[in-house]
Backbone and ligand atoms as CSV (ligand in chain L), in Angstrom:
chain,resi,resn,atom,element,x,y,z
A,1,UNK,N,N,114.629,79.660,73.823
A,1,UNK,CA,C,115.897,78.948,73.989
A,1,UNK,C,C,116.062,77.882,72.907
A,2,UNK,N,N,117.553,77.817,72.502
A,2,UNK,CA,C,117.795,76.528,71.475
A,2,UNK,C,C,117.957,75.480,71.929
A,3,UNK,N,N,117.139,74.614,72.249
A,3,UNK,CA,C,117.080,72.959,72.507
A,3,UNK,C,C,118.271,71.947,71.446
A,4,UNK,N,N,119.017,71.717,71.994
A,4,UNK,CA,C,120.292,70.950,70.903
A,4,UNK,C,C,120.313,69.426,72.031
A,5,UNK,N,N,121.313,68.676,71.345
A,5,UNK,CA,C,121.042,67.470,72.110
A,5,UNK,C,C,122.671,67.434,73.035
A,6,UNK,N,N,122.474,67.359,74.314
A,6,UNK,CA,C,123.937,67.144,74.943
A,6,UNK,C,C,124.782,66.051,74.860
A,7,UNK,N,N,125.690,66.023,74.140
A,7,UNK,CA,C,126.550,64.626,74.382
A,7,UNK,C,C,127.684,64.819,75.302
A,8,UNK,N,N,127.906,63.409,75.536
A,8,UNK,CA,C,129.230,63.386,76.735
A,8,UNK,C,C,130.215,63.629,76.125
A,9,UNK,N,N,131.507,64.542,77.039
A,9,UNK,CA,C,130.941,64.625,78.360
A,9,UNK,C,C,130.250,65.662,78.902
A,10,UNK,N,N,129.310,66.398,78.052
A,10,UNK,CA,C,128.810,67.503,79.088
A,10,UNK,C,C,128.824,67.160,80.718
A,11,UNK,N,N,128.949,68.233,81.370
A,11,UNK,CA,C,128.549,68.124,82.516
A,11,UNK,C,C,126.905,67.727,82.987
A,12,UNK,N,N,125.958,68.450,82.704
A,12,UNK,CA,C,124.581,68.241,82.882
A,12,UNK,C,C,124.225,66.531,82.775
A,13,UNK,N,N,125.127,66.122,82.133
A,13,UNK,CA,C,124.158,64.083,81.813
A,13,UNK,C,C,124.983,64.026,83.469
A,14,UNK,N,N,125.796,64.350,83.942
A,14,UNK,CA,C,126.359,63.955,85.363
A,14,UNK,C,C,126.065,64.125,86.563
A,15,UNK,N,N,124.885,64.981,86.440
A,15,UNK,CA,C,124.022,65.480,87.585
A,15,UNK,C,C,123.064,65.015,87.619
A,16,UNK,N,N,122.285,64.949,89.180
A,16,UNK,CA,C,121.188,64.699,89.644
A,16,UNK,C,C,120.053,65.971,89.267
A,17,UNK,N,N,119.345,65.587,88.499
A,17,UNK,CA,C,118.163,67.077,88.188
A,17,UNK,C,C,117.677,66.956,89.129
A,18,UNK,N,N,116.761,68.298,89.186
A,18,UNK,CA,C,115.978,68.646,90.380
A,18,UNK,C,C,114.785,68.563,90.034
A,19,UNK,N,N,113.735,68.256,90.955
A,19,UNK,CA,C,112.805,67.653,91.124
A,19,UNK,C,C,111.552,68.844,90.401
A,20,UNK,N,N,110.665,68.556,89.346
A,20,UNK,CA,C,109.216,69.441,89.020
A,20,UNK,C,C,108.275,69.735,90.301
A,21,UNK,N,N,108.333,71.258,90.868
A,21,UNK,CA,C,107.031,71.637,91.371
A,21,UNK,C,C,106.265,72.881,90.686
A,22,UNK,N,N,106.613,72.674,89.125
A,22,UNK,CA,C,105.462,73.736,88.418
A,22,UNK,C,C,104.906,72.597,87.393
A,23,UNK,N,N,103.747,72.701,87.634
A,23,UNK,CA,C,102.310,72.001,86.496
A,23,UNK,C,C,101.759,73.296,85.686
A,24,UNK,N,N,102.633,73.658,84.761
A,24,UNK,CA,C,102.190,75.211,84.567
A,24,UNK,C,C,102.623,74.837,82.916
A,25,UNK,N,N,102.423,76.111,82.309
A,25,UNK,CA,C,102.658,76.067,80.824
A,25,UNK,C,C,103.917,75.905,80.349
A,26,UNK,N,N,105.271,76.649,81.670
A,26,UNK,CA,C,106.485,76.419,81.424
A,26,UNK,C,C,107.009,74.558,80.982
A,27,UNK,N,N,106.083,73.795,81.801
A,27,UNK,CA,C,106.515,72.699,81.594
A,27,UNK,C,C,105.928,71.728,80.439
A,28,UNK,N,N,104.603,72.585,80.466
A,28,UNK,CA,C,104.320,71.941,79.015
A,28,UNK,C,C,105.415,71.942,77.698
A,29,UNK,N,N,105.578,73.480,77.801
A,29,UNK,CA,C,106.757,73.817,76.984
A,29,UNK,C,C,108.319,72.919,76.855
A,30,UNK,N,N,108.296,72.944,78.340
A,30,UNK,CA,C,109.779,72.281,77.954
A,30,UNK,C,C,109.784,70.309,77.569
A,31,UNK,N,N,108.419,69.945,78.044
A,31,UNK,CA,C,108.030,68.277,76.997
A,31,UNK,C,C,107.547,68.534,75.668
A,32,UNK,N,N,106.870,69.707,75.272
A,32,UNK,CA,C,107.334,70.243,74.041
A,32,UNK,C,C,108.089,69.899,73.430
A,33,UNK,N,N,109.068,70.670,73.527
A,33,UNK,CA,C,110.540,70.432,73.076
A,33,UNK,C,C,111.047,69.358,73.218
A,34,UNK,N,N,111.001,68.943,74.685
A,34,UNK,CA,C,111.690,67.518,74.551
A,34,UNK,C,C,111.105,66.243,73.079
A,35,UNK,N,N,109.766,66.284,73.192
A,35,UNK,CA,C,108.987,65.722,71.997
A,35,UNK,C,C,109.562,66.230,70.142
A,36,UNK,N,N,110.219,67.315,70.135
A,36,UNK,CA,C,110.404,67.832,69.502
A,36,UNK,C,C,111.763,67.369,68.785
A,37,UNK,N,N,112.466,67.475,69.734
A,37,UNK,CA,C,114.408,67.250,69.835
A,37,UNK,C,C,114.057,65.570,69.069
A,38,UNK,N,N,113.374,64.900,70.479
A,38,UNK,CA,C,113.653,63.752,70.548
A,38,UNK,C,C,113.000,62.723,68.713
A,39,UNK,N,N,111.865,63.437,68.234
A,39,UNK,CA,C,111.385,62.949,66.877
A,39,UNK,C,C,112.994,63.362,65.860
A,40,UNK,N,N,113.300,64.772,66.209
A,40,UNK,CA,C,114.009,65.074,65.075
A,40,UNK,C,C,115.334,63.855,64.924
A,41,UNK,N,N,115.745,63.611,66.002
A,41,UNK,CA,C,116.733,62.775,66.346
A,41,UNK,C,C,116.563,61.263,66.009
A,42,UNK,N,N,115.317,61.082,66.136
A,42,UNK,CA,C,114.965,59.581,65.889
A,42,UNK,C,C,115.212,58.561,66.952
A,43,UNK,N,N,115.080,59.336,68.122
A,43,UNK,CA,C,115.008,58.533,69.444
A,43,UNK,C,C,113.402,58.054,69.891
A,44,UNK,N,N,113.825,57.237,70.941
A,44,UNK,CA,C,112.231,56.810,71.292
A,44,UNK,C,C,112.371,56.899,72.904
A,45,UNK,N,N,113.478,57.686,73.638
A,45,UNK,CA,C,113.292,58.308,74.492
A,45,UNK,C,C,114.160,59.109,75.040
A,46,UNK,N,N,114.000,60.025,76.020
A,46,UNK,CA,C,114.730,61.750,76.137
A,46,UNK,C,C,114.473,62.232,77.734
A,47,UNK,N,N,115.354,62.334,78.015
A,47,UNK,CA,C,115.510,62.697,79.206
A,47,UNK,C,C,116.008,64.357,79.318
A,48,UNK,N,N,114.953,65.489,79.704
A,48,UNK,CA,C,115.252,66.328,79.558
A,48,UNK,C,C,116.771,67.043,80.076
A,49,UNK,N,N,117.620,66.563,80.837
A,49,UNK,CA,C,119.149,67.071,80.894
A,49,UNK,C,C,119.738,66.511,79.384
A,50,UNK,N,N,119.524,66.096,78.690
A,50,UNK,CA,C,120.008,65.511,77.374
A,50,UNK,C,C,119.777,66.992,76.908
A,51,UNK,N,N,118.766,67.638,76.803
A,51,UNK,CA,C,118.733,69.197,75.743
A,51,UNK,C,C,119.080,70.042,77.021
A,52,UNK,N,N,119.331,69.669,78.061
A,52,UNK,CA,C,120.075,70.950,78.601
A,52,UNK,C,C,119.101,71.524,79.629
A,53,UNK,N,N,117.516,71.135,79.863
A,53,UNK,CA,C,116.813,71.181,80.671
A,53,UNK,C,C,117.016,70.783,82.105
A,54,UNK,N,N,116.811,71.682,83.199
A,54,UNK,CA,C,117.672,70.790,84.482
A,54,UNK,C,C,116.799,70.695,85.305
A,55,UNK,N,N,115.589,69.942,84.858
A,55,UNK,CA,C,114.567,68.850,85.824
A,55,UNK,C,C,114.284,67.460,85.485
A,56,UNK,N,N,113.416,66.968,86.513
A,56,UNK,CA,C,113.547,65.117,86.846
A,56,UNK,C,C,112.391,64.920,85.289
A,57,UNK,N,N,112.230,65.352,83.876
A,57,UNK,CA,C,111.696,64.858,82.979
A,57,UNK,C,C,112.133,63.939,82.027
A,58,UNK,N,N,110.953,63.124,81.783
A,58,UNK,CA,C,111.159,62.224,80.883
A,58,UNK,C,C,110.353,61.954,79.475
A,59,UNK,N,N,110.612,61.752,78.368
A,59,UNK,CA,C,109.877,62.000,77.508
A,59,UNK,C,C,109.701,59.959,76.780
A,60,UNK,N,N,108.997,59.211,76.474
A,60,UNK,CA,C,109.344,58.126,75.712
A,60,UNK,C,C,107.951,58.018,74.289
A,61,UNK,N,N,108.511,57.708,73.716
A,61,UNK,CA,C,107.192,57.212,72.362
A,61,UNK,C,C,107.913,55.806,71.648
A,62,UNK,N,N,107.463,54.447,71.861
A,62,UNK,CA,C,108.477,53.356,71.050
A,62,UNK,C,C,107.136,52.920,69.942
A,63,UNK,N,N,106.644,53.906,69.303
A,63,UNK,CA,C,106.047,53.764,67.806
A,63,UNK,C,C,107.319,53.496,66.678
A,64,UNK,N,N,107.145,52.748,66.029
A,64,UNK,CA,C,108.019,52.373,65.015
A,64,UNK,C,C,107.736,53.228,64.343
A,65,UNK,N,N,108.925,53.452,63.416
A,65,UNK,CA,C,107.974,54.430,62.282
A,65,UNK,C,C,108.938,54.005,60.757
A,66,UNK,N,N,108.537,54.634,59.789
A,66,UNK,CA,C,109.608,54.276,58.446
A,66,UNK,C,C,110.131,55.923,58.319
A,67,UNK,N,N,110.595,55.497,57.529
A,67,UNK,CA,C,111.375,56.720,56.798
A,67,UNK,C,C,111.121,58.227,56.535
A,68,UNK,N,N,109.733,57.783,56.144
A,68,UNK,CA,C,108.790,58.814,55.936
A,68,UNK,C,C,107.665,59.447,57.241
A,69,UNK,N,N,108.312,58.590,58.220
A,69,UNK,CA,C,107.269,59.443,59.452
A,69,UNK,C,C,105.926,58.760,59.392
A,70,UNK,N,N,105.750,57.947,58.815
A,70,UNK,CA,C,104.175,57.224,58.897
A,70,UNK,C,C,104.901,56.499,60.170
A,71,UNK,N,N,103.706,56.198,60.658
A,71,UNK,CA,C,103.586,55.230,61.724
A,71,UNK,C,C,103.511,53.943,61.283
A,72,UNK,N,N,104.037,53.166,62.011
A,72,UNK,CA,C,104.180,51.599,61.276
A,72,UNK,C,C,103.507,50.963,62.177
A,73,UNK,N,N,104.100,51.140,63.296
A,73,UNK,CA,C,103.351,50.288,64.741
A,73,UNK,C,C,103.412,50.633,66.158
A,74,UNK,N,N,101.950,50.883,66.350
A,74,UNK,CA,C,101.848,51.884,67.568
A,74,UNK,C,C,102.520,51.411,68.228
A,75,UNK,N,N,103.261,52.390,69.172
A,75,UNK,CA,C,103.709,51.872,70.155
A,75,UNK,C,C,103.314,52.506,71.260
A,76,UNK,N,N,103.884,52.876,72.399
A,76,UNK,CA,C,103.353,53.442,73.834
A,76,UNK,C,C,103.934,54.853,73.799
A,77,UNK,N,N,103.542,56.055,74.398
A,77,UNK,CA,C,103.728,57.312,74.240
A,77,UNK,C,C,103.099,57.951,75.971
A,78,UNK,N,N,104.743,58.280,76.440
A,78,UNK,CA,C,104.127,59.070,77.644
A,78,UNK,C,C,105.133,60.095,78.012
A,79,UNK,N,N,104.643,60.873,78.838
A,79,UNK,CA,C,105.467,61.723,79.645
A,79,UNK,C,C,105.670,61.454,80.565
A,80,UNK,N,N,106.809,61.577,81.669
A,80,UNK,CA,C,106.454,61.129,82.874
A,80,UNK,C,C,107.575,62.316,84.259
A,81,UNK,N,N,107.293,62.772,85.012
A,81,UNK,CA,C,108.009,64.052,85.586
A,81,UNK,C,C,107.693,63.503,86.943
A,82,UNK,N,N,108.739,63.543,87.514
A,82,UNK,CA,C,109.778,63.493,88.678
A,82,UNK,C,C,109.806,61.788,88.882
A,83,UNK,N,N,109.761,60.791,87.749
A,83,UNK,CA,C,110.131,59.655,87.896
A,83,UNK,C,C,110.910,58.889,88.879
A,84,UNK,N,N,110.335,57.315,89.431
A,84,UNK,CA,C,111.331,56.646,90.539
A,84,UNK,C,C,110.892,55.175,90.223
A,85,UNK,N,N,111.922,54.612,90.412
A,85,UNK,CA,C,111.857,53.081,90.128
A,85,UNK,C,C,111.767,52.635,91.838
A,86,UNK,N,N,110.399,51.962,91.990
A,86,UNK,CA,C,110.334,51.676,93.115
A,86,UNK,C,C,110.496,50.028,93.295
A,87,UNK,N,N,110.740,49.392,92.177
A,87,UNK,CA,C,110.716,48.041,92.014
A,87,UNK,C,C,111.339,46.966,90.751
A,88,UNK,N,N,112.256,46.418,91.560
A,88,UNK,CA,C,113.088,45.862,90.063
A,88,UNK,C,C,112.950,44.421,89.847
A,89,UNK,N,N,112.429,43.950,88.728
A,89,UNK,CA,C,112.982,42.370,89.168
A,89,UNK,C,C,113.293,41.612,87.589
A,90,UNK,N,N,113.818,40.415,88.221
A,90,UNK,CA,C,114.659,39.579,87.003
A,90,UNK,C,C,115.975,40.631,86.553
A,91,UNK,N,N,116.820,39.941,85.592
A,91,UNK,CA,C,118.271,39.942,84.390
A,91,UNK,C,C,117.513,39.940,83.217
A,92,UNK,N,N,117.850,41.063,82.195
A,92,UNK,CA,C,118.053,40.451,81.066
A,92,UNK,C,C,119.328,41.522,80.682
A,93,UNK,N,N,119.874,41.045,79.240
A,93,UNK,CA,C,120.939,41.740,78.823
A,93,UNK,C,C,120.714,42.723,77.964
A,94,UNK,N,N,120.706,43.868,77.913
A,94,UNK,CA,C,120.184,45.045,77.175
A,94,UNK,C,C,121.491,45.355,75.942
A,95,UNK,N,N,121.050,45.982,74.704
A,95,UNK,CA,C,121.627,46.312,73.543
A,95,UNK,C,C,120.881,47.614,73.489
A,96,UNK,N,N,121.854,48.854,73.729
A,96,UNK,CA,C,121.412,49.629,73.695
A,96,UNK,C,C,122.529,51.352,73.353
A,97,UNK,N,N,121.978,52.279,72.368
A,97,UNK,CA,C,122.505,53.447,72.127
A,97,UNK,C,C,122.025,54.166,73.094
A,98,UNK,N,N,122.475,55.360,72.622
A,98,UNK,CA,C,121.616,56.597,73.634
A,98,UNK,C,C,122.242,57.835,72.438
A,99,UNK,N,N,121.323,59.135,72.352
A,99,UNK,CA,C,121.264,60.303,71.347
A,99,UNK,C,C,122.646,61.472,72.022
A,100,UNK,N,N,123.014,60.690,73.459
A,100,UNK,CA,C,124.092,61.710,74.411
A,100,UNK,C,C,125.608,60.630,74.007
A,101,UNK,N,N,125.406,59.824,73.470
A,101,UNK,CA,C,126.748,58.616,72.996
A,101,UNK,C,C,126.325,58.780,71.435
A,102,UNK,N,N,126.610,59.453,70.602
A,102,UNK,CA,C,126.226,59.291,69.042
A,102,UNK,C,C,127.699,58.267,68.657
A,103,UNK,N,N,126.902,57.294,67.894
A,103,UNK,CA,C,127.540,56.376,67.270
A,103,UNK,C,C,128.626,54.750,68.322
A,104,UNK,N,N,127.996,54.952,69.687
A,104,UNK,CA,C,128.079,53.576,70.252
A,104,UNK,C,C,127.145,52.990,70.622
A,105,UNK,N,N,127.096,51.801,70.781
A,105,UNK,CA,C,126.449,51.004,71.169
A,105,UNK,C,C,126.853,50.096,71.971
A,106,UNK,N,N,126.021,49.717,73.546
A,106,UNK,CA,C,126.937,48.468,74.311
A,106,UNK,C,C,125.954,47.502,74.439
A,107,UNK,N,N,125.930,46.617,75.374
A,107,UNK,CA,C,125.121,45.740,75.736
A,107,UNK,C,C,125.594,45.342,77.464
A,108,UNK,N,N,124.634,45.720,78.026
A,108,UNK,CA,C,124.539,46.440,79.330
A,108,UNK,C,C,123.456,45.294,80.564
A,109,UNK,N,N,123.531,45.145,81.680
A,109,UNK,CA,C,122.716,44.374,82.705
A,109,UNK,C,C,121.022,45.246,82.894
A,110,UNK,N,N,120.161,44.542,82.318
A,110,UNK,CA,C,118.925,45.932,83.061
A,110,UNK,C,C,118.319,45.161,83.627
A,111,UNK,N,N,117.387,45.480,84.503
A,111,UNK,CA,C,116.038,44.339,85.584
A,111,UNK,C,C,115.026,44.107,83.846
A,112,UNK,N,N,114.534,43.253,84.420
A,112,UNK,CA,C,113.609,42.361,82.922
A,112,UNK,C,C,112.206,43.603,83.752
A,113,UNK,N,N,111.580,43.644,84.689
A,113,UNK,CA,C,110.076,44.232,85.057
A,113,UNK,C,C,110.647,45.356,85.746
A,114,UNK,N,N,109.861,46.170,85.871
A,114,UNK,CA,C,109.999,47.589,86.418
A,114,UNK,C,C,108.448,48.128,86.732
A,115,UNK,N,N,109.101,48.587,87.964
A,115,UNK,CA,C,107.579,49.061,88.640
A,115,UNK,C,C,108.147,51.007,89.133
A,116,UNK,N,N,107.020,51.708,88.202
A,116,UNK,CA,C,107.626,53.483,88.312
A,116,UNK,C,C,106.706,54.168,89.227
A,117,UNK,N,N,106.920,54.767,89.793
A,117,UNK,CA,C,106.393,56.093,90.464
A,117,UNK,C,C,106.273,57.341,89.307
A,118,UNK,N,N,105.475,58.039,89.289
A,118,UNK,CA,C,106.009,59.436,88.531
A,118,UNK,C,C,104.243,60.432,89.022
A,119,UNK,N,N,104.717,61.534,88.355
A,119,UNK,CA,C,103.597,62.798,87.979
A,119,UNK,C,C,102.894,62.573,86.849
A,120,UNK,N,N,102.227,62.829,86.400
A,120,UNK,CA,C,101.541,63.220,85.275
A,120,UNK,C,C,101.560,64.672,84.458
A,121,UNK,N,N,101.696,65.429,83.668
A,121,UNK,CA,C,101.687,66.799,83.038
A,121,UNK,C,C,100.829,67.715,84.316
A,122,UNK,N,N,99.815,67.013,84.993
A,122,UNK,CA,C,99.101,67.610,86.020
A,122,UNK,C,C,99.542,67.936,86.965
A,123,UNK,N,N,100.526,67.000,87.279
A,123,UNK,CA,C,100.573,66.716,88.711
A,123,UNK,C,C,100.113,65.297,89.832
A,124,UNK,N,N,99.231,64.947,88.961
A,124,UNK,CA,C,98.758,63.605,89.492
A,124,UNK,C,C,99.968,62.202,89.558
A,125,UNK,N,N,99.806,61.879,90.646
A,125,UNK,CA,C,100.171,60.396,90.610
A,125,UNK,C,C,100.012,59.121,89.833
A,126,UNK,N,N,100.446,59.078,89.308
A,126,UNK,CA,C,100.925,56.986,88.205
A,126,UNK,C,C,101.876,56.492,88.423
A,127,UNK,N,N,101.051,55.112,88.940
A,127,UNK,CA,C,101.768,53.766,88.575
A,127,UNK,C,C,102.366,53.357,87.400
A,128,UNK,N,N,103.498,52.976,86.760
A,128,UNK,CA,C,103.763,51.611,85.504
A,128,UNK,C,C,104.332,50.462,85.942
A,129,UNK,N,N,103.433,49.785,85.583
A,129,UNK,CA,C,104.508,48.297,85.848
A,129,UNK,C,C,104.430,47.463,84.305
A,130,UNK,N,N,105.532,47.156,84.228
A,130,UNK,CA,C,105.467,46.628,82.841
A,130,UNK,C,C,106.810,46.663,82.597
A,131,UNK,N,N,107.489,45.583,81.599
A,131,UNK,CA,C,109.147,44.488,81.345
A,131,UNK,C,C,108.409,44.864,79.368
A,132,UNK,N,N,109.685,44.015,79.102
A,132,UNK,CA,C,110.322,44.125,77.705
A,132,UNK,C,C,110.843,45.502,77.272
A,133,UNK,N,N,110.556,46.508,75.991
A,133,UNK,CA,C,111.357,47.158,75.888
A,133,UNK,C,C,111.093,48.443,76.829
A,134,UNK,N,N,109.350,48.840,77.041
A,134,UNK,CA,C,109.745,49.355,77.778
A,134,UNK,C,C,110.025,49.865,79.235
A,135,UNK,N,N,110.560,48.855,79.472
A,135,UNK,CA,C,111.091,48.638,81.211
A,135,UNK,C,C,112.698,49.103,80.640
A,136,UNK,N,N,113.135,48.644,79.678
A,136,UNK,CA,C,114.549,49.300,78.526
A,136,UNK,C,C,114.690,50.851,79.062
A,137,UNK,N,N,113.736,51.385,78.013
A,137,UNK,CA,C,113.596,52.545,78.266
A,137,UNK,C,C,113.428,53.425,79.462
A,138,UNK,N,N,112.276,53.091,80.343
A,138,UNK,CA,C,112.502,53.859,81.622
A,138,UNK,C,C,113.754,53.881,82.650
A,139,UNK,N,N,114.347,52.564,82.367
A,139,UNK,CA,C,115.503,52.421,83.401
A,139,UNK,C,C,116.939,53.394,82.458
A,140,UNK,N,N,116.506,53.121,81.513
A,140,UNK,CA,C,117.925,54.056,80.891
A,140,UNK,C,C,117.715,55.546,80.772
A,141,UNK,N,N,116.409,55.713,80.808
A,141,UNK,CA,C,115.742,57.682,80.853
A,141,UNK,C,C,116.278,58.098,82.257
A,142,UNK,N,N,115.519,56.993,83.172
A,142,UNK,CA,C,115.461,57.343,85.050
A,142,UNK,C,C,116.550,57.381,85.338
A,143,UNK,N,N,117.621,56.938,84.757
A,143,UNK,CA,C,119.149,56.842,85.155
A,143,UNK,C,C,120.066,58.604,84.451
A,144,UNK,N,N,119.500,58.667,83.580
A,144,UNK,CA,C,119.817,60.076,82.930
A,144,UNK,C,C,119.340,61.281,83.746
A,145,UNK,N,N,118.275,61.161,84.181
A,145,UNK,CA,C,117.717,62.216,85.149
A,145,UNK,C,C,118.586,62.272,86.535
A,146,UNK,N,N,119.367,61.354,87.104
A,146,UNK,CA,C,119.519,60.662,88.334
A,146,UNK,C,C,121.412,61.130,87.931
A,147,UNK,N,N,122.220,61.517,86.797
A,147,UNK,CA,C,123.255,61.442,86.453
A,147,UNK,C,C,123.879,60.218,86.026
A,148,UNK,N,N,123.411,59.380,85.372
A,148,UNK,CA,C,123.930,57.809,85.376
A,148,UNK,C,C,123.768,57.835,83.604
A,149,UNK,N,N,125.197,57.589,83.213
A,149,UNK,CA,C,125.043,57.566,81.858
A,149,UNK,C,C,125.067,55.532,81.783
A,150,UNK,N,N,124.721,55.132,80.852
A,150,UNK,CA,C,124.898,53.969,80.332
A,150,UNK,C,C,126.492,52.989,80.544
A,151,UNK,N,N,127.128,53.387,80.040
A,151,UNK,CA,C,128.021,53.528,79.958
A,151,UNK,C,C,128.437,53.011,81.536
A,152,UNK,N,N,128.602,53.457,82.664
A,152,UNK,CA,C,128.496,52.997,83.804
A,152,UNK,C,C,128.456,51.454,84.074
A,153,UNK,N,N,127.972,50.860,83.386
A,153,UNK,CA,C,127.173,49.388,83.964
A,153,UNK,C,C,128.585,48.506,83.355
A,154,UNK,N,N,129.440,49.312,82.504
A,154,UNK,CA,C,130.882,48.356,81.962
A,154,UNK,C,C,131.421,47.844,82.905
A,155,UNK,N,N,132.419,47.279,82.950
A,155,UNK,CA,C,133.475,46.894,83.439
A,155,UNK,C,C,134.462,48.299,83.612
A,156,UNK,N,N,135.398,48.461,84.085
A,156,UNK,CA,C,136.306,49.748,84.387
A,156,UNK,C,C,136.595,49.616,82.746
A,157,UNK,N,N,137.542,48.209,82.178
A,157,UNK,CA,C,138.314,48.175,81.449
A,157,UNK,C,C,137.754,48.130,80.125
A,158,UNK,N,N,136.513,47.724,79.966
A,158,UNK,CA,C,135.686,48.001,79.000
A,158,UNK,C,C,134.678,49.463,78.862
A,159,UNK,N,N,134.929,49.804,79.883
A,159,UNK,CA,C,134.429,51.483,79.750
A,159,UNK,C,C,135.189,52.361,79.378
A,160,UNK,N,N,136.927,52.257,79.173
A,160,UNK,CA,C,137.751,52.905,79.270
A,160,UNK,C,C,137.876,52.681,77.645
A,161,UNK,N,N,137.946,51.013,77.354
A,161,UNK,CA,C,138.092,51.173,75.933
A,161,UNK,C,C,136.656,51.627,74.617
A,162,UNK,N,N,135.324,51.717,75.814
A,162,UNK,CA,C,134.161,52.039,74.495
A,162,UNK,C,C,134.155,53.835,74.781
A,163,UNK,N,N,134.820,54.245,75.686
A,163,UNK,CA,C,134.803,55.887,75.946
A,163,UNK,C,C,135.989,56.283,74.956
A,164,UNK,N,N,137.341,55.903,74.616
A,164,UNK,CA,C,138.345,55.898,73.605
A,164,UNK,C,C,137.539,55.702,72.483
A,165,UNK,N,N,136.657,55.056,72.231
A,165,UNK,CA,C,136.495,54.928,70.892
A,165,UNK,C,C,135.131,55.934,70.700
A,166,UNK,N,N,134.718,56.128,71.534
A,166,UNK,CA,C,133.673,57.783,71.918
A,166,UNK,C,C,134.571,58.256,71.338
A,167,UNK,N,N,135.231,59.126,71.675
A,167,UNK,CA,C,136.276,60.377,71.677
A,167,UNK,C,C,136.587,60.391,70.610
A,168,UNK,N,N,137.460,59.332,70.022
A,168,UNK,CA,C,137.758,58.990,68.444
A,168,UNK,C,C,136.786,59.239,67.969
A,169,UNK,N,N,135.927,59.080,67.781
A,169,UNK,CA,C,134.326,59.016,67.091
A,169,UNK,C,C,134.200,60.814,67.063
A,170,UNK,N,N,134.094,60.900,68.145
A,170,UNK,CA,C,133.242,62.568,68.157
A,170,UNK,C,C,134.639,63.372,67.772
A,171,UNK,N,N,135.902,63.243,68.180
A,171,UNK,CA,C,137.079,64.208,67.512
A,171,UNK,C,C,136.852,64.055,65.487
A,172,UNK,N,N,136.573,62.790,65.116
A,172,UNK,CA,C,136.183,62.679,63.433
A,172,UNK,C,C,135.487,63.372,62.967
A,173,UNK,N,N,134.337,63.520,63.901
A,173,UNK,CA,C,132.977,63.796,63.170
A,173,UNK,C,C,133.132,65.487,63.631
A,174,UNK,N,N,133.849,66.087,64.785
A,174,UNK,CA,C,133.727,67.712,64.554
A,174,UNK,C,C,134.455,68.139,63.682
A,175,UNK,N,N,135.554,67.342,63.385
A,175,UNK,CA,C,136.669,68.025,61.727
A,175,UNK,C,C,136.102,67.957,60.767
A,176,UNK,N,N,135.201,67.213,60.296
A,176,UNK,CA,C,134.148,66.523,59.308
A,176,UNK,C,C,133.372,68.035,59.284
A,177,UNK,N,N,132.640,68.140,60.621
A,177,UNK,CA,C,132.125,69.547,59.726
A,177,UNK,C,C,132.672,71.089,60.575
A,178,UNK,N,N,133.741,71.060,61.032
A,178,UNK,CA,C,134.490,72.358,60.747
A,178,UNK,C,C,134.800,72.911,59.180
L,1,ZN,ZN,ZN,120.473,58.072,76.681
């Protein structure tokens, strides 16, 4: 299958995925790919309904990197399948894209600490608890799996005007390469 990246509005970012009960090679395969999509793209995290995959996966790596793909500065690298935020705490104000919104950016409400539930590639049970960016990241992946685009956390009237300027954006860029 061709793994491409979904942008809104697909339908799939709007749904609730369904939950992993195979620990099998199929799923290796499809964090594979997700690992795959998500480098080519230059994201540092991927929620498998983004390529069109329709289970609770999550892919994150926030290694910096340059230009050239060297690594600059490790950062944290996990998988994590059938993800749940069992614990939120503190405000901070998030600045944040996503690879399913090409070319916006908002600045959005997220909890500062986050405490996750998830699987492991095995099957096994993990804890994360851990704030800064990536408590960022899991809450904006876990929300993609769950149907919750970003975008959501606006105001009506400010969602209406950064989705207009979506549209504008993505109607440019498909004439561009028709
Ligand atoms: Zn996203």
């Amino acid at each position: 299958m061709d793994y491409k990246i979904r942008t809104w509005p697909d339908k799939i970012l709007k749904q609730k995925m369904k939950k992993v009960d195979f620990f099998d090679e199929r799923l290796e395969d499809y964090i594979q790919n997700m690992y795959r999509v998500m480098y080519e793209e230059d994201g540092v995290g991927l929620a498998a309904n983004q390529i069109g995959i329709p289970y609770q996966i999550i892919v994150i790596d926030t290694t910096k990197r340059d230009k050239k793909g060297e690594d600059k500065e490790e950062g944290i690298k996990l998988e994590l399948i059938n993800p749940k935020i069992i614990h939120k705490e503190g405000n901070v104000q998030s600045t944040e894209g996503c690879l399913s919104f090409p070319g916006i950016q908002i600045t959005i409400p997220r909890a500062e600490k986050v405490k996750v539930v998830a699987q492991d590639i095995n099957g096994d049970e993990i804890e994360i608890e851990t704030d800064g960016f990536l408590a960022i990241v899991l809450q904006h992946e876990i929300d993609h799996i769950n149907g919750i685009p970003f975008i959501n956390y606006l105001s009506p009237v400010k969602k209406k005007l950064i989705l207009e300027k979506y549209m504008k954006l993505k109607k440019e860029t498909s004439r561009r390469k028709n």
